[in-house]
C-alpha positions as CSV (number, residue, x, y, z in Angstrom):
1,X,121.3,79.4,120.7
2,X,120.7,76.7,118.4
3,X,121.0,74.3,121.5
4,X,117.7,75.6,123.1
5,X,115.8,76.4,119.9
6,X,116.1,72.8,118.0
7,X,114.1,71.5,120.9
8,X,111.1,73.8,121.0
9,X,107.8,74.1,118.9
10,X,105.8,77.4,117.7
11,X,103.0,77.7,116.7
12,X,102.5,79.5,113.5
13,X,99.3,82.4,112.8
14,X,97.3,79.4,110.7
15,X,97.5,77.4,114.0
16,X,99.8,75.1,113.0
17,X,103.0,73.2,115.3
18,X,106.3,73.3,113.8
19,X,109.7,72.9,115.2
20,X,111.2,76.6,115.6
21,X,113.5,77.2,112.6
22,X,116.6,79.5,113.4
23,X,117.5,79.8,109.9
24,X,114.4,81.0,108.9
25,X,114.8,83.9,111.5
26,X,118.1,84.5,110.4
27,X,117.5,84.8,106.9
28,X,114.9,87.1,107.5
29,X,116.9,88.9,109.9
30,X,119.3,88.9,106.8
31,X,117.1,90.1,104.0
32,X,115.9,93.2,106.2
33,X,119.2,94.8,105.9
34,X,120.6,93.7,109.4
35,X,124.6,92.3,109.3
36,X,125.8,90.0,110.6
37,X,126.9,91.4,114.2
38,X,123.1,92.9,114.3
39,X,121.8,89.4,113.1
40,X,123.7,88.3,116.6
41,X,123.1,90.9,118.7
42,X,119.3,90.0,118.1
43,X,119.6,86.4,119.0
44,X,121.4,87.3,121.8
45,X,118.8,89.0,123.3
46,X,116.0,86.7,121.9
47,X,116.9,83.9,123.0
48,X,115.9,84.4,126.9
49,X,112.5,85.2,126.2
50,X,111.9,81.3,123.8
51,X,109.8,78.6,125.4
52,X,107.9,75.6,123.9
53,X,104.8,77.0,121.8
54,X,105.3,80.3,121.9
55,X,103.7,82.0,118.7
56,X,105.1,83.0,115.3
57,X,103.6,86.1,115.9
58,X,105.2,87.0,119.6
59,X,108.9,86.0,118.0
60,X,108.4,88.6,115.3
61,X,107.2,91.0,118.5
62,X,110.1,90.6,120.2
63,X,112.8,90.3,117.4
64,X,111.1,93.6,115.8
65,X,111.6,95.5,119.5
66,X,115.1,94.3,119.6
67,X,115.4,95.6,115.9
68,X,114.1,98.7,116.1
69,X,116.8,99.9,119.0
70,X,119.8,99.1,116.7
71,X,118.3,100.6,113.6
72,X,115.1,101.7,112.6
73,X,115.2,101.6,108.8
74,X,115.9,97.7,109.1
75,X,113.0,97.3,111.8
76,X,111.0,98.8,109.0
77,X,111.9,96.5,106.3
78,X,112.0,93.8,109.1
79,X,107.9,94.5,109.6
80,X,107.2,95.0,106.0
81,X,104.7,91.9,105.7
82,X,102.6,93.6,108.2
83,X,102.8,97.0,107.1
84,X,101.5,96.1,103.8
85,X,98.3,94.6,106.1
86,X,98.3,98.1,107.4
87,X,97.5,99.3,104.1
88,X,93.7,98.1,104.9
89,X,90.9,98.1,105.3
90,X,90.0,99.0,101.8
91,X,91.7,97.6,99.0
92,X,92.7,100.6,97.3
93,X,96.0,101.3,98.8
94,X,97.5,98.6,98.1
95,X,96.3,98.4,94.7
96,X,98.2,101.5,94.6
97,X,101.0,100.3,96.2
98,X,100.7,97.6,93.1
99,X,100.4,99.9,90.5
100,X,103.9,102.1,91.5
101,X,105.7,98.7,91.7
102,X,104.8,98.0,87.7
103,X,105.6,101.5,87.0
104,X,108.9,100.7,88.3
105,X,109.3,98.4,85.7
106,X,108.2,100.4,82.9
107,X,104.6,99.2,83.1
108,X,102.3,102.6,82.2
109,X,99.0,101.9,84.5
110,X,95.1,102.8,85.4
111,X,93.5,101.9,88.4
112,X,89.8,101.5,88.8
113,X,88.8,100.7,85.2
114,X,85.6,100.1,84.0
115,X,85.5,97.4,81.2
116,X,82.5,96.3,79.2
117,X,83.0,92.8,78.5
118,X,81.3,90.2,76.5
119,X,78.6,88.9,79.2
120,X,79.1,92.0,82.2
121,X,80.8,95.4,83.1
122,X,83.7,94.6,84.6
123,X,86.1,96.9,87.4
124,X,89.2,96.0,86.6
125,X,92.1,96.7,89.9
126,X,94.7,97.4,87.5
127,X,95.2,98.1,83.4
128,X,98.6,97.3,82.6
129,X,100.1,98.3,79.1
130,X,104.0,97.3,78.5
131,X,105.5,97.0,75.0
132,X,102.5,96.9,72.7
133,X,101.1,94.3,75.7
134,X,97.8,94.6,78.1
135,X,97.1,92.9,81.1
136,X,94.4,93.0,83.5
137,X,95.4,92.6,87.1
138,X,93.2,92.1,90.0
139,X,94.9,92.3,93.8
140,X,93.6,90.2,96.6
141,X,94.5,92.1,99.4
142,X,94.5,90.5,103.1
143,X,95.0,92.0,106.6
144,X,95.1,88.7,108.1
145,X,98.1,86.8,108.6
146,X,97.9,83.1,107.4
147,X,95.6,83.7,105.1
148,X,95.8,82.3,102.0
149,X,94.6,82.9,98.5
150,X,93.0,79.6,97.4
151,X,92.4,78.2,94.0
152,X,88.6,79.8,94.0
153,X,90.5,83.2,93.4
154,X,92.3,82.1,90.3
155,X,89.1,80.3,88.7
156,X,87.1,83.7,89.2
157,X,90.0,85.9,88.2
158,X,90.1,83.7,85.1
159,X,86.4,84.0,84.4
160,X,86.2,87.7,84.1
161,X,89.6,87.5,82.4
162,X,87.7,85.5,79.6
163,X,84.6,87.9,79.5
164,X,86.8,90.7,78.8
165,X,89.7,89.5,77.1
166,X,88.6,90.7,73.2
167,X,86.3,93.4,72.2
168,X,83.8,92.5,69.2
169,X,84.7,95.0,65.8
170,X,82.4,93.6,63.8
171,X,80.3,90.6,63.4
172,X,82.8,87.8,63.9
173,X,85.7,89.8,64.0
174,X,87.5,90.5,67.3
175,X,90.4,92.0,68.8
176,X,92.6,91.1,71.9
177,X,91.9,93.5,74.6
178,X,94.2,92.2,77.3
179,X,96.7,89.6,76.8
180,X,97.0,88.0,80.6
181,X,95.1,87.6,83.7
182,X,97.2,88.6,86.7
183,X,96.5,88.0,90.1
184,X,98.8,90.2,93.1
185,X,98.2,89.0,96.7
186,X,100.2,90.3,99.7
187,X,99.9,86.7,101.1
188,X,100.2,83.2,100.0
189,X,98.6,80.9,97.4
190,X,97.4,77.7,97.8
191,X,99.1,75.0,96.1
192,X,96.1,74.4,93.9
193,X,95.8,78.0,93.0
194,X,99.3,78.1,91.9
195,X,98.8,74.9,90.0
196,X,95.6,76.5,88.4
197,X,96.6,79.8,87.6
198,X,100.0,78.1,86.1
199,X,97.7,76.1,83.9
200,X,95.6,78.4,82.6
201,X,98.8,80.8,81.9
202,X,97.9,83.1,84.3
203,X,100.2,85.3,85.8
204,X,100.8,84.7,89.9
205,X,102.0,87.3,92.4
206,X,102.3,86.5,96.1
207,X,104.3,87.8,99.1
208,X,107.1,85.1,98.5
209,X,105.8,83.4,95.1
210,X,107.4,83.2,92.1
211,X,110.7,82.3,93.5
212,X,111.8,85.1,91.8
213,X,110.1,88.2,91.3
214,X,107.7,87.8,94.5
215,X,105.8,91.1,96.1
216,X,108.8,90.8,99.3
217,X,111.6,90.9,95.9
218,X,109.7,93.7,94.1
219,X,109.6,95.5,97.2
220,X,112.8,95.5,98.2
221,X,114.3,95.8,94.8
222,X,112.4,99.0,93.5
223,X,112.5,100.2,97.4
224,X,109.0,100.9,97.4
225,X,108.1,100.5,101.4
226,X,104.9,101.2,102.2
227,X,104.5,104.3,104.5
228,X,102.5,102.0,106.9
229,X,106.3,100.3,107.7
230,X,107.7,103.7,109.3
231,X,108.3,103.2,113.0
232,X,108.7,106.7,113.8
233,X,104.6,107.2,112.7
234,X,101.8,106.1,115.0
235,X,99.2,103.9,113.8
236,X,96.9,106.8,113.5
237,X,99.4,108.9,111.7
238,X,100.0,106.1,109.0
239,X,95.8,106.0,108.9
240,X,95.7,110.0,108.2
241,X,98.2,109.8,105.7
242,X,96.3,106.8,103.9
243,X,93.2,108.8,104.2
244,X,94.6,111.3,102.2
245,X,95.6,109.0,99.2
246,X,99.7,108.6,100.6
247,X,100.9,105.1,100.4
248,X,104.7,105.2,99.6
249,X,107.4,106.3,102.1
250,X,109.2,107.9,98.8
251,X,105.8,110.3,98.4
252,X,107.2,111.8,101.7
253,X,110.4,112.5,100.8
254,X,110.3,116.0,98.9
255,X,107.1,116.9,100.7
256,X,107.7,117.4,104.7
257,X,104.5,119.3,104.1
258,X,102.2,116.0,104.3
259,X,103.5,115.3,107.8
260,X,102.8,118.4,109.1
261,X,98.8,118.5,107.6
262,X,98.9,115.1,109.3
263,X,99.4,116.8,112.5
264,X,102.9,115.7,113.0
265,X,105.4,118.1,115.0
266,X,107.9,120.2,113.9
267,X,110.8,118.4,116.6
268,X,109.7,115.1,115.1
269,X,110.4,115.7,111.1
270,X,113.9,115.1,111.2
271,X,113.7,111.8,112.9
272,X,110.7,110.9,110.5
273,X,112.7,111.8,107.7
274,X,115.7,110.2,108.4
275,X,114.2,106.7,108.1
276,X,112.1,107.7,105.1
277,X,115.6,108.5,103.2
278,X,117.3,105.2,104.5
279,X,114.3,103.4,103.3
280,X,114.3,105.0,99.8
281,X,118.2,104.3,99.8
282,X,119.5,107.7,100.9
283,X,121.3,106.7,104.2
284,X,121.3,104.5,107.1
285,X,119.7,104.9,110.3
């Protein structure tokens, strides 16, 4: 394969030419769960349907369809980018979606909360409290792939940060309310945001920044998928269940219950639940 592909360009979602990088689709191939032989086997089949320019977007069509015949749980962690878009329109899902990862690491949270700060009333996306520690987190949530969070978002994050950061006692006197600004994005940051926020010790959160301890690590560490990654649910199915305040595939798994208000088949729940347990580490499918 690696003939044919060093020899074509794609074009990636933000418009941009780039030479077609088979390492890149292997390692992501890789970190989905797929082996080796699967890793192959989707090449394999790939491979006929490359030509010069074809889109970013189409490869991850084609590769996800391959995907999702050999195994459905690792199609689903294969898509996860876009099923955290799917968490849209609104923002609240996936500030939900943020606020279970932090719980996972022993984070206690609030969502939604109203601060009076020093200038304005703020709502704050997240409250964070961890070992005697607050934080105030704000999510920038996208459903656009290639866009980017740029150093605009960081400046006003910070701003609000600093109106709300200590709470007057008395005359002088003041406490520290919250401790850091955070900012969570399922995308990417600018350079300059990342350079800003660093500077102003803020902490950054994007799908594949920091290094380590991006949203893609958390994810997959804490296996927190999304419910919007299932491929056994229709996109209208996933939209009823987000309706009704659902966001994780592990809030399905002692509850068959929600599928079935969702207007899901009895002849389909074993399928369904199948790949929520392999997702949530209970098996392979």
């Amino acid at each position: 394969m690696a003939e044919i592909t060093d020899k074509i360009e794609v074009v990636k979602s933000s418009g941009e030419v780039v030479p077609f990088s088979l390492r890149k689709l292997t390692s992501s191939l890789r970190r989905s769960g797929a082996d080796p032989a699967m890793v192959e086997e989707v090449l394999r089949q790939l491979e006929p349907s490359l030509y010069e320019g074809i889109s970013t977007k189409k490869i991850y069509r084609l590769a996800y369809a391959i995907l999702k015949k050999l195994s459905k749980s690792t199609a689903a962690r294969y898509s996860l980018k876009r099923g955290i878009m799917e968490l849209g329109p609104s923002g609240f899902p996936f500030e939900k979606f943020i606020a279970e990862i932090l719980n996972s690491q022993g984070y206690s949270t609030r969502i939604g909360e109203f601060i009076n700060g020093h200038c304005v009333r703020h709502e704050i996306d997240i409250v964070a409290t961890k070992e005697g520690r607050t934080y105030m987190i704000e999510c920038k949530f996208h459903n656009l792939l290639g866009t980017k969070s740029d150093v605009k978002v960081p400046m006003y994050i910070h701003s609000r940060f600093k109106d709300v950061e200590k709470v007057e006692l008395t005359g002088n006197e003041f406490d520290v309310r919250f401790h850091q600004g955070w900012v969570v994005t399922n995308t990417r940051f600018t350079d300059d945001a990342i350079r800003y926020g660093t500077c102003m010790n803020m902490h950054l959160v994007g799908w594949d920044f920091p290094a380590k301890g991006s949203l893609k690590d958390l994810t997959d560490v804490f296996e927190l998928y999304p419910l919007t990654c299932l491929t056994t649910l229709t996109k209208a199915e996933k939209q009823h269940l987000l309706e009704q305040n659902l966001v994780l595939c592990k809030e399905l798994l002692s509850n068959e219950s929600l599928l079935l208000k969702a207007g899901i088949r009895h002849h389909r729940l074993d399928g369904i639940m199948q790949e929520v347990r392999s997702l949530c580490g209970h098996t392979q499918v």
